[in-house]
N, CA, C and O of each residue as an XYZ file, in Angstrom:
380
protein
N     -37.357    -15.773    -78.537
C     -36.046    -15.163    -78.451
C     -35.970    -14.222    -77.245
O     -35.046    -14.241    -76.433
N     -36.839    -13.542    -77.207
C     -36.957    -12.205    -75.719
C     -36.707    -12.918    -74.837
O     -35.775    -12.646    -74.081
N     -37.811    -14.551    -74.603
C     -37.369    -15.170    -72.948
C     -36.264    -15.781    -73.254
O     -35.970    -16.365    -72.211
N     -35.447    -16.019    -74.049
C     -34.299    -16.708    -74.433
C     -33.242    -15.745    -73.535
O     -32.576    -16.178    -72.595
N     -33.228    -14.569    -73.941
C     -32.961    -13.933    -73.662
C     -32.620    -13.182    -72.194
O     -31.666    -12.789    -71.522
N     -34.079    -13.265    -72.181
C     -34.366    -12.574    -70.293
C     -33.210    -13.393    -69.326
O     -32.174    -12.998    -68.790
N     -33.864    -14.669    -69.363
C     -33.556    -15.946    -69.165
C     -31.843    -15.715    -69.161
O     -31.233    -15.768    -68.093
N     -31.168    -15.468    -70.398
C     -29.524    -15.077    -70.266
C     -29.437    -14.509    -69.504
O     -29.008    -14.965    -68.444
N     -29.793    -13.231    -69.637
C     -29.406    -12.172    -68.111
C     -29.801    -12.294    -66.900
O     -29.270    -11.997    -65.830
N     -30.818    -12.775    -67.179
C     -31.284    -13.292    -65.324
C     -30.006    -13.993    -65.064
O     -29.263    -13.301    -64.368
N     -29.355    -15.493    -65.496
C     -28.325    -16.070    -65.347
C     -26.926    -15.493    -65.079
O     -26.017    -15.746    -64.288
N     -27.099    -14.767    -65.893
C     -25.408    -13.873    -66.004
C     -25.457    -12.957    -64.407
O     -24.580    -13.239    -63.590
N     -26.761    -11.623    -63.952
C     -27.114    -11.678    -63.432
C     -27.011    -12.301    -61.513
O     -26.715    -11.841    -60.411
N     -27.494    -13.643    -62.154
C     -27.511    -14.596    -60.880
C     -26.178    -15.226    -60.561
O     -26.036    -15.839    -59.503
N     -24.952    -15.071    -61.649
C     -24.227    -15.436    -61.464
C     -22.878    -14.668    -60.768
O     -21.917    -15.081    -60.120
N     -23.307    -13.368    -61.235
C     -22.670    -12.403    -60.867
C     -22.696    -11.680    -59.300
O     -21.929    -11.174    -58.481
N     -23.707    -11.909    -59.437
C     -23.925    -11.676    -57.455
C     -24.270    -12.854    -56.460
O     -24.673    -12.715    -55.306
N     -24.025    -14.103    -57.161
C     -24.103    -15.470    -56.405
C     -22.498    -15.793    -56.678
O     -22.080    -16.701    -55.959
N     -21.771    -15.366    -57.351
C     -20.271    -16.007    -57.662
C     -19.769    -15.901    -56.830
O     -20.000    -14.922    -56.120
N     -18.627    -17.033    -56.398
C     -17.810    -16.482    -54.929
C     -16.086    -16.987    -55.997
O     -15.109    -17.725    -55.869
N     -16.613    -16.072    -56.908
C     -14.715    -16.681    -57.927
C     -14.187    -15.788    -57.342
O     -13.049    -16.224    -57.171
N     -14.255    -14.245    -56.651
C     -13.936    -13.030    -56.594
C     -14.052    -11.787    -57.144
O     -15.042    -11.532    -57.830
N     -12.895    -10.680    -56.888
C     -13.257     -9.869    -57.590
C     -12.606     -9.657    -58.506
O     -13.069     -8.698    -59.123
N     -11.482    -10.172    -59.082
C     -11.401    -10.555    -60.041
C     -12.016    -10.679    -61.545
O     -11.954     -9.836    -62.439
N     -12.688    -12.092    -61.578
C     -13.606    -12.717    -62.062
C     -15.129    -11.619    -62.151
O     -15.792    -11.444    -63.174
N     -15.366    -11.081    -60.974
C     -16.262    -10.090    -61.295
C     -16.229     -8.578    -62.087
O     -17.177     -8.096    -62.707
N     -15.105     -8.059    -61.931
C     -14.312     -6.887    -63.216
C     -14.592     -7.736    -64.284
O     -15.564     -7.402    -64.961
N     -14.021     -8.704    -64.601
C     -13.873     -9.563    -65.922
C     -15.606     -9.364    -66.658
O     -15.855     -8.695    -67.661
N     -16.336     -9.929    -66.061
C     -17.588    -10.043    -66.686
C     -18.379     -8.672    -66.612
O     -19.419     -8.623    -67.269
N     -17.972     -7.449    -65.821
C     -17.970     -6.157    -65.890
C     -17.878     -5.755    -67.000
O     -18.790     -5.345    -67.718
N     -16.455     -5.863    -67.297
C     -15.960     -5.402    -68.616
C     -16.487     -5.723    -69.708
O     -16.679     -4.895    -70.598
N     -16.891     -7.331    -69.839
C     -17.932     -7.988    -71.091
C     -18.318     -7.347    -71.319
O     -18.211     -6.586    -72.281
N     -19.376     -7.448    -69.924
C     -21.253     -6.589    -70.167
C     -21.022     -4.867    -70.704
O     -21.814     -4.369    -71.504
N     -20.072     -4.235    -70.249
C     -19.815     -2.869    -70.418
C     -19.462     -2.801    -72.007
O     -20.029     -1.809    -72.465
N     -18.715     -3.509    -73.036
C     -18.265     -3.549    -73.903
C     -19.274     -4.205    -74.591
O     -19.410     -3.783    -75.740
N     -20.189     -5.292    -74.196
C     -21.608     -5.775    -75.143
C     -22.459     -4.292    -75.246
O     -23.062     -4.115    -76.305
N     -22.516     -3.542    -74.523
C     -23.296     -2.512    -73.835
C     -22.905     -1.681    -74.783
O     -23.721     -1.742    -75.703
N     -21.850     -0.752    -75.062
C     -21.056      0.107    -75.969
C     -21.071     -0.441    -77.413
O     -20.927      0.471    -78.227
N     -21.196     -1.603    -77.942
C     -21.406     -2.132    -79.205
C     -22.414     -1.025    -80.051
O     -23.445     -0.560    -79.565
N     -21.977     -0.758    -81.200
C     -23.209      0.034    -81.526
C     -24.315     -0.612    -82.218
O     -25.335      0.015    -82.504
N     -24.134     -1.973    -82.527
C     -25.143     -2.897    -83.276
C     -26.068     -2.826    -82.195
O     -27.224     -2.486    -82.444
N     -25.686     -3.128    -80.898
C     -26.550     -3.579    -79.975
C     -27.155     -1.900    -79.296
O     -28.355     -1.787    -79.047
N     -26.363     -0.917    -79.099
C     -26.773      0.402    -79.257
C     -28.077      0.590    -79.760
O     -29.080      0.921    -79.128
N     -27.916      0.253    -81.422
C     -28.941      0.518    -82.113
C     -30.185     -0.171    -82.151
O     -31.281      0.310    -82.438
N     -29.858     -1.587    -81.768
C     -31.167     -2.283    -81.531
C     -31.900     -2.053    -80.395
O     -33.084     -2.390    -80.401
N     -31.373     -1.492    -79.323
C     -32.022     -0.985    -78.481
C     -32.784      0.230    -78.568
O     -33.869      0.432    -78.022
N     -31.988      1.207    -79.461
C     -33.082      2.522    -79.403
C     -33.793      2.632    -80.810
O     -34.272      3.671    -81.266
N     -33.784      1.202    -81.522
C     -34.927      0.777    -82.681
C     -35.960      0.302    -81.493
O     -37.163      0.560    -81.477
N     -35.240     -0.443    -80.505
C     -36.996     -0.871    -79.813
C     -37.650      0.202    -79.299
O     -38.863      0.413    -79.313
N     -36.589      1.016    -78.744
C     -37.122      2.066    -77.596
C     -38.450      3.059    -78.803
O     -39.609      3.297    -78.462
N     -37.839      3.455    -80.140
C     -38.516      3.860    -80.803
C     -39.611      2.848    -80.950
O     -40.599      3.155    -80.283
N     -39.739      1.633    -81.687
C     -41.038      0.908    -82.099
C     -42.083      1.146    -80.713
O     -43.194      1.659    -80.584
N     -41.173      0.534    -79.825
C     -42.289      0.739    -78.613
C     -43.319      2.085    -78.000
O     -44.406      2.114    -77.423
N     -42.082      3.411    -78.586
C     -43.046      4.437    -78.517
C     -44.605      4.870    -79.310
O     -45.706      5.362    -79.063
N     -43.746      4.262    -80.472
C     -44.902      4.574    -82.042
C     -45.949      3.674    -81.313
O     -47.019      4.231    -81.069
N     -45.783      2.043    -80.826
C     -46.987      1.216    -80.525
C     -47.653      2.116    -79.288
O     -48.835      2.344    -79.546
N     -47.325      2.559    -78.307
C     -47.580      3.176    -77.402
C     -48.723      4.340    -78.095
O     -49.945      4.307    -77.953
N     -48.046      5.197    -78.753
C     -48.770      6.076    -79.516
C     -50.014      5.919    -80.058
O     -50.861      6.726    -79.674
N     -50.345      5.088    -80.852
C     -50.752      4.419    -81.465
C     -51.989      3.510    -80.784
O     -53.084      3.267    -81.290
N     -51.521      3.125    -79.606
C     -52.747      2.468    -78.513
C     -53.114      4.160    -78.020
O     -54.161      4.788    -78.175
N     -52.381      4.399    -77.659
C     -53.194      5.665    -76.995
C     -53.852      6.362    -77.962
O     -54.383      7.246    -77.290
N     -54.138      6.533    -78.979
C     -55.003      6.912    -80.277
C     -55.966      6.263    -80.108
O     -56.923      6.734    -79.493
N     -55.975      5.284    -80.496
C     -56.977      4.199    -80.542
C     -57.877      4.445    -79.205
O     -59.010      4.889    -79.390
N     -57.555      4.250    -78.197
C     -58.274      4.419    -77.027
C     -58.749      6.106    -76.073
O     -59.182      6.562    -75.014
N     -58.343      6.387    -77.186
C     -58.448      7.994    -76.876
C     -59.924      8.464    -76.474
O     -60.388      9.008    -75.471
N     -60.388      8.083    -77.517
C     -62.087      8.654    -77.286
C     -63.038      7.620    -75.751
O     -64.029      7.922    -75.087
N     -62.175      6.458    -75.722
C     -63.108      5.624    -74.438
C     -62.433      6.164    -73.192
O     -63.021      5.804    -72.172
N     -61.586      6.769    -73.022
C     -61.169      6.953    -71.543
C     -61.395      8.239    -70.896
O     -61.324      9.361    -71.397
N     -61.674      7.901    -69.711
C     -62.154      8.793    -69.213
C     -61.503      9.961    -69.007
O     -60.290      9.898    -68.807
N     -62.138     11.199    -69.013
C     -61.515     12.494    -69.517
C     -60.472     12.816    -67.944
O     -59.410     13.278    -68.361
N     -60.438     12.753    -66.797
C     -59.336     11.990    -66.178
C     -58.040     11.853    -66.750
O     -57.059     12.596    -66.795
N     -58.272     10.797    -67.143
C     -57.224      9.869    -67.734
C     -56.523     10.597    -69.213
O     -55.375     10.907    -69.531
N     -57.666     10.663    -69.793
C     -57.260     11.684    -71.247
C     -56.528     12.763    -70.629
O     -55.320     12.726    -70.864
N     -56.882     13.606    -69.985
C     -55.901     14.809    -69.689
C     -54.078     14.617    -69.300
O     -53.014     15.170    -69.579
N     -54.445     13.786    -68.717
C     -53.038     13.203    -68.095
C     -52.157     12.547    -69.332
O     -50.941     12.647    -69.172
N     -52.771     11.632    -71.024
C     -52.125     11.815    -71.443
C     -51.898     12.846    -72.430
O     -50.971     12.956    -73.232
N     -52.613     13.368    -72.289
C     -52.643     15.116    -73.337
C     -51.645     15.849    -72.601
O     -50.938     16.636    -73.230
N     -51.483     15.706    -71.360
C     -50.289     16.312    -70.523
C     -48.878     15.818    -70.511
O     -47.846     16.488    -70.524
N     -49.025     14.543    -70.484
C     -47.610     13.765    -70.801
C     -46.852     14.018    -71.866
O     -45.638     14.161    -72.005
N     -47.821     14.052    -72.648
C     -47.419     14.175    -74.522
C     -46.908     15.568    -74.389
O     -45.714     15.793    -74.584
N     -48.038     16.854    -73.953
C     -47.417     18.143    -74.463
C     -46.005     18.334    -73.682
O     -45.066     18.822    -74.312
N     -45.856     18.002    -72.480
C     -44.689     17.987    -71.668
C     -43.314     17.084    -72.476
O     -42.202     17.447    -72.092
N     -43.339     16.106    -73.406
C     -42.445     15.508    -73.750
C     -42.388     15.754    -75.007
O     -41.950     14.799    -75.649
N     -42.675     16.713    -75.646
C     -43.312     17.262    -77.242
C     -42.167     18.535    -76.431
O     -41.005     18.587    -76.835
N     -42.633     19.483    -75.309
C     -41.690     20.784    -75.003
C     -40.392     20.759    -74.526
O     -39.497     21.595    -74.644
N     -40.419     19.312    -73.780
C     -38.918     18.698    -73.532
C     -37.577     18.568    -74.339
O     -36.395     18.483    -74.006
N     -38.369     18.589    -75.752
C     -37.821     17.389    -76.646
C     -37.014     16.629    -76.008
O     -35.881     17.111    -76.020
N     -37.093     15.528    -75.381
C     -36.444     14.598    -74.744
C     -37.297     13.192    -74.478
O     -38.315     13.119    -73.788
N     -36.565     11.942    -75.277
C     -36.931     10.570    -75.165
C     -36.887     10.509    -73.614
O     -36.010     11.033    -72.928
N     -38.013      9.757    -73.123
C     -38.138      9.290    -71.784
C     -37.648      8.431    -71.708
O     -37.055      8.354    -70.632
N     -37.506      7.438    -72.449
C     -36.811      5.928    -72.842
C     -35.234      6.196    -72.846
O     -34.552      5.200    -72.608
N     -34.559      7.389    -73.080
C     -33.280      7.158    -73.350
C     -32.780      7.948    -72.580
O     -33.095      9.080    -72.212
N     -31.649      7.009    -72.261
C     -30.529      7.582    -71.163
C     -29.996      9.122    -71.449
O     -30.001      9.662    -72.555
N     -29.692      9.511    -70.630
C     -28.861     10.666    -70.722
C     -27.322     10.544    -69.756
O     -27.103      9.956    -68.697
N     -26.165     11.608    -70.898
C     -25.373     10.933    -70.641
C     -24.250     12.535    -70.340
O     -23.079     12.410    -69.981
């Protein structure tokens, strides 16, 4: 389904900056994408992924915590406390 997917927008995409219908025709599919975009079903499935993907993120970085080199560990002990004092999703837009 994801490359099903990709695959759509690449197209839509390729069609949109390869189209010679005008500009016209290009507002038109503007407006779609802007109004698929504003949907809140689709809203929400996006910042359900944005969340799952953090928790998996989390979650690998646990796991791999103790093998990496202390380097590397600091930087994400730094990321984290910096986005822990932020309170602010890195993943999500601001508006």
């Amino acid at each position: 389904m994801r490359y099903r997917l990709t695959f759509v927008s690449g197209l839509a995409i390729g069609y949109v900056l390869g189209a010679r219908a005008g500009r016209e025709r290009y507002e038109q599919i503007r407006k779609g994408v802007r109004r698929i975009a504003e949907n809140p079903a689709v809203r929400n499935a996006g910042e359900a992924a944005a969340l799952s993907s953090r928790q998996a993120a989390a979650k690998a970085a646990d796991a791999v915590q103790g093998r990496l080199p202390s380097s590397v560990a600091d930087r994400v002990r730094t990321a984290r406390d910096y986005r822990a004092r932020a309170g602010s999703d890195w993943g999500a837009e601001a508006h």
